[in-house]
ZAKE-519907 format. One record per residue (C-alpha): x, y, z negated. Coordinates in steps of 0.2 Angstrom, whole numbers, padded with zeros to 4 digits, always signed. Layout:
<pts>
XYZ ...
</pts>
This chain:
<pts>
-0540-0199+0563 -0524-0209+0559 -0527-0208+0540 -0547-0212+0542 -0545-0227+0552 -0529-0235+0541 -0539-0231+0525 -0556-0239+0533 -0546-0254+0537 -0537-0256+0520 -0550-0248+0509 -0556-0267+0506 -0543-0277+0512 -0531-0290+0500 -0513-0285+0496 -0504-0297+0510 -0516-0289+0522 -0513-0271+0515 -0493-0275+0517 -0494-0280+0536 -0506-0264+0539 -0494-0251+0531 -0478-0260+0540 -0488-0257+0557 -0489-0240+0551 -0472-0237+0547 -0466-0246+0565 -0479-0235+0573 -0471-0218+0566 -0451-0225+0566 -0451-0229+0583 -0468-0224+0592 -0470-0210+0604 -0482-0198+0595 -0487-0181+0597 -0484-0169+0580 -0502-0171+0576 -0499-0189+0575 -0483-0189+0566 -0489-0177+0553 -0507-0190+0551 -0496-0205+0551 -0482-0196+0537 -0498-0191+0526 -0502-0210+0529 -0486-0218+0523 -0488-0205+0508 -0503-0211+0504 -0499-0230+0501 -0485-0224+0486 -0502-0226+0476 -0505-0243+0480 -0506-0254+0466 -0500-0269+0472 -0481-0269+0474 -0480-0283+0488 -0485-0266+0499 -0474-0255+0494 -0461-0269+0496 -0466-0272+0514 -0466-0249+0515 -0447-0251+0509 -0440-0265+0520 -0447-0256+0536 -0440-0240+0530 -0425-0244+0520 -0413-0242+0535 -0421-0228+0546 -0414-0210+0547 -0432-0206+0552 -0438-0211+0535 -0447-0196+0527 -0437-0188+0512 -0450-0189+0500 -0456-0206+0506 -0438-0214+0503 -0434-0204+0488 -0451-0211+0478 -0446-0228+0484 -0430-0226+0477 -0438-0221+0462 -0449-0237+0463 -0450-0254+0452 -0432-0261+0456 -0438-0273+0468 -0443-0261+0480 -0430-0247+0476 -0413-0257+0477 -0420-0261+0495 -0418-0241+0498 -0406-0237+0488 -0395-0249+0496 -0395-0244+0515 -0407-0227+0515 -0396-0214+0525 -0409-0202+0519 -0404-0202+0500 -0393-0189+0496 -0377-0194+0485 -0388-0183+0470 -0401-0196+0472 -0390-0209+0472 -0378-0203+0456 -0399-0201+0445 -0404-0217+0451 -0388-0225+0446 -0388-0216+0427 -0408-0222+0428 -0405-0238+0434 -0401-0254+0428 -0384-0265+0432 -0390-0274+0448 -0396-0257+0453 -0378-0251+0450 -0372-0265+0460 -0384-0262+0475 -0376-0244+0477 -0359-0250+0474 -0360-0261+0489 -0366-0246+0501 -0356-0244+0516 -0346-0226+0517 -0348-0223+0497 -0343-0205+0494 -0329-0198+0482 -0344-0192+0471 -0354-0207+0470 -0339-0218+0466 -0334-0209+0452 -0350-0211+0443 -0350-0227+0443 -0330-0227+0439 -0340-0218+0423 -0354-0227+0420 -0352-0245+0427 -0350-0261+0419 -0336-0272+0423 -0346-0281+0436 -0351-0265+0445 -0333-0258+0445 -0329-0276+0452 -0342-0272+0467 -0336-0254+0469 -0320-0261+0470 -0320-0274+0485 -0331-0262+0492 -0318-0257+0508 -0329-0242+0514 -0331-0235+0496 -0320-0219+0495 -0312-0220+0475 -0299-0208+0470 -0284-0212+0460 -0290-0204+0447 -0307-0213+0447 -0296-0231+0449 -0287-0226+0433 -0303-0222+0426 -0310-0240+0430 -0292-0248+0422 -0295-0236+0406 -0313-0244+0403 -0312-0262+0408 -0292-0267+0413 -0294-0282+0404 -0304-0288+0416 -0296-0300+0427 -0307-0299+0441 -0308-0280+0442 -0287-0282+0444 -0288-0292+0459 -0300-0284+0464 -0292-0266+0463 -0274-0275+0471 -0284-0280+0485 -0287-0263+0491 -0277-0258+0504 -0276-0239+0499 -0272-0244+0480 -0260-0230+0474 -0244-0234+0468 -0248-0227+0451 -0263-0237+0451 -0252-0253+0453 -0240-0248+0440 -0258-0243+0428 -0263-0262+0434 -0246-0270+0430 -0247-0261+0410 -0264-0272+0407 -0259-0288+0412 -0242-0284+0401 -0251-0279+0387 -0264-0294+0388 -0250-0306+0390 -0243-0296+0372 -0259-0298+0363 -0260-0317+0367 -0244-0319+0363 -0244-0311+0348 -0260-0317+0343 -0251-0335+0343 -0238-0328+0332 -0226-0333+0348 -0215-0316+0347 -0215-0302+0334 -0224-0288+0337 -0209-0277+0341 -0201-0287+0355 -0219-0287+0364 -0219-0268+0365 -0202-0268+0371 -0206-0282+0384 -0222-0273+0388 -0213-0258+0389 -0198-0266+0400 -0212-0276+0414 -0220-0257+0414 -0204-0249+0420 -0201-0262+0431 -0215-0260+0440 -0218-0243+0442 -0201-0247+0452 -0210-0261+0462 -0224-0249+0466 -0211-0236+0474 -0207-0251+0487 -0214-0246+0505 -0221-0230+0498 -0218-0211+0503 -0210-0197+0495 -0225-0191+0491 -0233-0209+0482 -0217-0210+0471 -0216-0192+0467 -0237-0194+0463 -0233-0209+0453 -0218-0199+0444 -0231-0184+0441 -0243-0197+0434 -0228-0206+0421 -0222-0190+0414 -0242-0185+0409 -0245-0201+0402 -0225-0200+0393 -0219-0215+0402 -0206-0207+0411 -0190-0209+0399 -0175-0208+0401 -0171-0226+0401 -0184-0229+0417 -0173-0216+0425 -0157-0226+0421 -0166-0241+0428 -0171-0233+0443 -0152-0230+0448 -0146-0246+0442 -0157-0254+0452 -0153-0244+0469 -0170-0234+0469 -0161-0219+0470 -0178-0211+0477 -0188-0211+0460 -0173-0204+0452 -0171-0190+0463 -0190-0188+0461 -0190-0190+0444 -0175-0178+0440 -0181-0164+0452 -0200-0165+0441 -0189-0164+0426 -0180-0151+0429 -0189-0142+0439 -0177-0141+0456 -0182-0145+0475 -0176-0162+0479 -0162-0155+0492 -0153-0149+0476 -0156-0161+0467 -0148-0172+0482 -0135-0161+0483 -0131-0159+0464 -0129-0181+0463 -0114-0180+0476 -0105-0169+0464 -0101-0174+0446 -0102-0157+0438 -0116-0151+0446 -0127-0166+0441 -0121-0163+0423 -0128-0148+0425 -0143-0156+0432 -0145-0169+0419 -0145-0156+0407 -0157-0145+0415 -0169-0163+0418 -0168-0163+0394 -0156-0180+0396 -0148-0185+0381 -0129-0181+0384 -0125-0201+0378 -0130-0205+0394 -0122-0194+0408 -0107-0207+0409 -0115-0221+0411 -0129-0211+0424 -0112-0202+0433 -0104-0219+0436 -0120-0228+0443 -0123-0213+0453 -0105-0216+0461 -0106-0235+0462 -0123-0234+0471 -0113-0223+0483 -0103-0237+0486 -0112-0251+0486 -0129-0248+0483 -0132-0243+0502 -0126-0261+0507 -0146-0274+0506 -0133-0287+0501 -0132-0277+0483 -0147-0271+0481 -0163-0282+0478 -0179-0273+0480 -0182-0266+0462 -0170-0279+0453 -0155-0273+0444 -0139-0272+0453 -0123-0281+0443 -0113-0272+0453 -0119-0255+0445 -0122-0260+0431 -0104-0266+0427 -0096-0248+0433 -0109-0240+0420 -0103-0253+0406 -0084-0251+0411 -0087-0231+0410 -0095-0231+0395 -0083-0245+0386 -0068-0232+0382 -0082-0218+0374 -0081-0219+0355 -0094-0212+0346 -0111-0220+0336 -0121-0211+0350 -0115-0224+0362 -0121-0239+0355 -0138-0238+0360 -0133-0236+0378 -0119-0248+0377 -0134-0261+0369 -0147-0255+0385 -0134-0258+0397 -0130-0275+0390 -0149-0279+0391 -0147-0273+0408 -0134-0285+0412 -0142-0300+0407 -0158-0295+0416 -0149-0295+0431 -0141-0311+0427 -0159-0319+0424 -0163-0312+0440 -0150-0318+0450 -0147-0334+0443 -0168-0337+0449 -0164-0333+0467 -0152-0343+0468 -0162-0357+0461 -0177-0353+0473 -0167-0354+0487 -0158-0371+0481 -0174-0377+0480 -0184-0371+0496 -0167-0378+0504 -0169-0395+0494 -0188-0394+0498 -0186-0389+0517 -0172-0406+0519 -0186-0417+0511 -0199-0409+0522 -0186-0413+0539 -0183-0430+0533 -0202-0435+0529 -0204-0428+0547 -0190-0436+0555 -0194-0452+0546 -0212-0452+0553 -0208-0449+0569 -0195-0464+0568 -0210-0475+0563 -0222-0466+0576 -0210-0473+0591 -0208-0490+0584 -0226-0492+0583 -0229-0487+0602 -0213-0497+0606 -0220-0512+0598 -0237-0510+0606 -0229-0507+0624 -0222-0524+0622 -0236-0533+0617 -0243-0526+0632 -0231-0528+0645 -0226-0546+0637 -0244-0554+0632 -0247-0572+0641 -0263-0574+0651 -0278-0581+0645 -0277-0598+0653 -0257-0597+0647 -0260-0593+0631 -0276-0602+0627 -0276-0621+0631 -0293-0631+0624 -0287-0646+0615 -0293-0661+0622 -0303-0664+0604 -0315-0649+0608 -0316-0653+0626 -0326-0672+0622 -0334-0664+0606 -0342-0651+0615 -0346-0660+0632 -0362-0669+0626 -0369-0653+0618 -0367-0645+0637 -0373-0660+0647 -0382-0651+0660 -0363-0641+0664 -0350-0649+0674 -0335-0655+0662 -0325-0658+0674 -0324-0639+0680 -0323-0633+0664 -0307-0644+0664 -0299-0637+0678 -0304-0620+0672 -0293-0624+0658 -0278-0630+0665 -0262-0620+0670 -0257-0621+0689 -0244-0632+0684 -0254-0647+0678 -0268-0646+0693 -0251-0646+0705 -0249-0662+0698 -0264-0670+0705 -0261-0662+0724 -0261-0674+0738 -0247-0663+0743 -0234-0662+0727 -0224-0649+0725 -0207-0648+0718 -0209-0645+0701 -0195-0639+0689 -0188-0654+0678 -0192-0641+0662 -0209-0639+0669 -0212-0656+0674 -0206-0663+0655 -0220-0650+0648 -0234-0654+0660 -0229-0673+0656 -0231-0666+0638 -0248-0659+0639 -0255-0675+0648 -0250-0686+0636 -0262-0676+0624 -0277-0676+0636 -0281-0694+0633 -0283-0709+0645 -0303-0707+0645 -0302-0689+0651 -0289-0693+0664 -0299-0707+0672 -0315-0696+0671 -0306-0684+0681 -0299-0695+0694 -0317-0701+0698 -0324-0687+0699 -0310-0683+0713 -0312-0698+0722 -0333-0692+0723 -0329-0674+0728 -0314-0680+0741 -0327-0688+0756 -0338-0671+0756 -0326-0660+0755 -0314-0669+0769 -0329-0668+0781 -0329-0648+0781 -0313-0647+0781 -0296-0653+0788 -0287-0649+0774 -0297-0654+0759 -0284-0662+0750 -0275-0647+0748 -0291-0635+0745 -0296-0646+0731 -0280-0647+0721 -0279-0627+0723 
</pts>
């Protein structure tokens, strides 16, 4: 009945129209109560519009179904299988599509296609790692911000092999937060060896100091990576060097200069095959770990200078003042120079030379640190002084204005009318009173001078109110005194004390 009355109501109807029928249809079986009669009629339905012609349907079919787990199987599956228009809308939220779906239509598909599955919430192991395969940079740039995305660290190294020269797939891998710590180190190797190229390239360096620059940023940070990381990350990350032949003997020699006595114990016991309790034990005792660094396929050139950093560390590498991170400690390194100084032999001179490099390495490094804290210190005194300087001109401001506040004249104080004005403007304003307008200008102490009743007045005030009278002009004094000899007869019969009610 369901499929009779859809297909009556399509059969002839336009595309847009055929679009809002089959979204009805698809609401209607998601999230309608229907009987199993129903629901098979309206599955056969759904089915049924895959043959439409017109993809504006189909589109409408996938956007109702994309996100449903009630989606049939076979419905999402050809939808994913669709033009990409209408399969990326499946193939990016479906929870019916299985990770075999998702791994042929990411070998089928194109690199937006790619990208729509890269971005899926809760990626699986098995889907990432095709496209760690298959994916273009972009792509592995996706799968790679992707937080939800599970990616092995096999798979990341992977992505590194294919595109590490891409910069954006390197920040995008380092701000993962469960980036391996071999990972890191594999990230660390492509920027070294693209900064070599360009420098090369530009004919800066020879090609011989690159590789051993490259080769000296690698093996400091594969001691960086170890930073905050568990036994089991570094001895992972140990596993990983010694399968790529990165773990040399002069990374080891490092490690124990620098304080990072957990790689070496780490690194020694994958070398020589020990548990790491014996080897811990053997680097407390000078004739066991000869022993041991003969068992690890050490050249014998170097057990001096690995005995005597071994036993400096003991003494001073445990302090933090001596130890910096993954920087090389001077302190160690001296004991190893001092212990190898007195050893004659041609076989020395290599390790005497690495040890010199060492040592000015460390030097380099300290001498920084101290500069970068000379100058946050210089920087944070400029940053106090700008403060305290702004803040000094803050309170003057709001003192200024404080005064200005509490000390500003009034307006009839502060704002006499000159006579001048007064006469100009009194015959543009005849039908106003001039003479109020006058009296409204004056101060208290010139009207006191015109009570019948005077005051005493202060000779300082008397010798400027005589001041200001002297400007006001003869005419406007005698215009005044008539219009008080007008306004005296009125006012004295309404009250006794006119006189004195006037001049106020």
């Amino acid at each position: 009945m369901i499929i009779r009355e859809f297909l009556t109501r399509t059969q002839n109807g336009s595309a847009s129209h055929r679009a809002e029928a089959a979204s009805v249809l698809a609401r209607t079986y998601l999230y309608g109560n229907l009987t199993a009669d129903e629901a098979w009629e309206a599955k056969t339905a759904l089915l049924t519009i895959l043959d439409d012609p017109s993809p504006v349907v189909r589109r409408a079919l996938a956007e109702t179904c994309a996100a449903s787990a009630r989606t049939p199987r076979p419905l999402a599956v050809a939808l994913s299988c669709d033009v990409p228009e209408v399969a990326r809308l499946v193939l990016a939220h479906s929870p019916v599509l299985t990770d075999a779906d998702l791994v042929d239509a990411a070998a089928l598909g194109d690199e937006a296609t790619r990208a729509v599955i890269a971005a899926r919430h809760h990626l699986t192991h098995a889907v990432s790692g095709a496209l760690a395969e298959i994916g273009e940079p972009g792509v592995l740039v996706v799968l790679a911000r992707n937080p939800t995305a599970k990616i092995t660290a096999g798979r990341m190294l992977r992505m590194i092999e294919r595109h590490g020269d891409e910069a954006a797939l390197r920040e995008a891998l380092l701000s993962r937060a469960d980036l391996p710590p071999e990972v890191r180190h594999a990230i660390g190797l492509a920027v070294a060896e693209a900064l070599s190229d360009f420098v090369t390239h530009r004919g800066w360096l020879g090609g011989e100091r690159c590789d051993r620059l490259s080769r000296e940023a690698g093996e400091r940070v594969a001691l960086e990576a170890c930073g905050g990381a568990g036994a089991a990350a570094v001895a992972r990350l140990v596993a990983h060097l010694r399968t790529t032949h990165q773990l040399t003997a002069g990374l080891i020699l490092r490690a124990v200069l620098s304080g990072r006595i957990d790689f070496a114990l780490a690194a020694l016991a994958d070398l020589s095959g020990q548990d790491h309790a014996g080897v811990a034990r053997a680097m407390r005792d000078p004739r066991s770990f000869a022993d041991l660094h003969a068992r690890a396929g050490l050249h014998d050139a170097l057990l001096p200078a690995m005995q005597a950093a071994v036993s400096a560390w003991q003494e001073v590498g445990r302090r933090p003042a001596a130890i910096r991170g993954a920087g090389l400690s001077r302190q160690i390194i001296e004991c190893a120079i001092s212990a190898c100084d007195d050893l004659p032999g041609p076989a020395m001179h290599p390790v005497r030379a690495l040890l010199n490099r060492y040592e000015a390495e460390a030097a380099r490094d300290e001498a920084r640190e101290v500069a970068r804290t000379i100058a946050a210190e210089a920087l944070a005194r400029e940053n106090a002084r700008r403060d305290a300087q702004a803040a000094d001109a803050a309170w003057r401001a709001a003192l200024d204005s404080q005064r200005r506040t509490e000390f500003a004249p009034s307006v009839a104080e502060a704002e006499i009318i000159p006579a001048a004005e007064i006469v100009a403007a009194a015959p543009a304003a005849e039908h106003q009173n001039p003479v109020g307008a006058i009296l409204e200008a004056l101060p208290d102490q010139i009207l006191a001078w015109y009570r019948t009743e005077e005051p005493e007045i202060d000779p300082e005030a008397k010798a400027a109110t005589d001041a200001v009278l002297d400007g006001l002009g003869e005419g406007l004094l005698d215009l005044f005194r008539a219009s008080q000899d007008i306004a005296a007869p009125a006012v004295a019969a309404a009250e006794p004390d006119s006189a004195v009610k006037i001049a106020a």
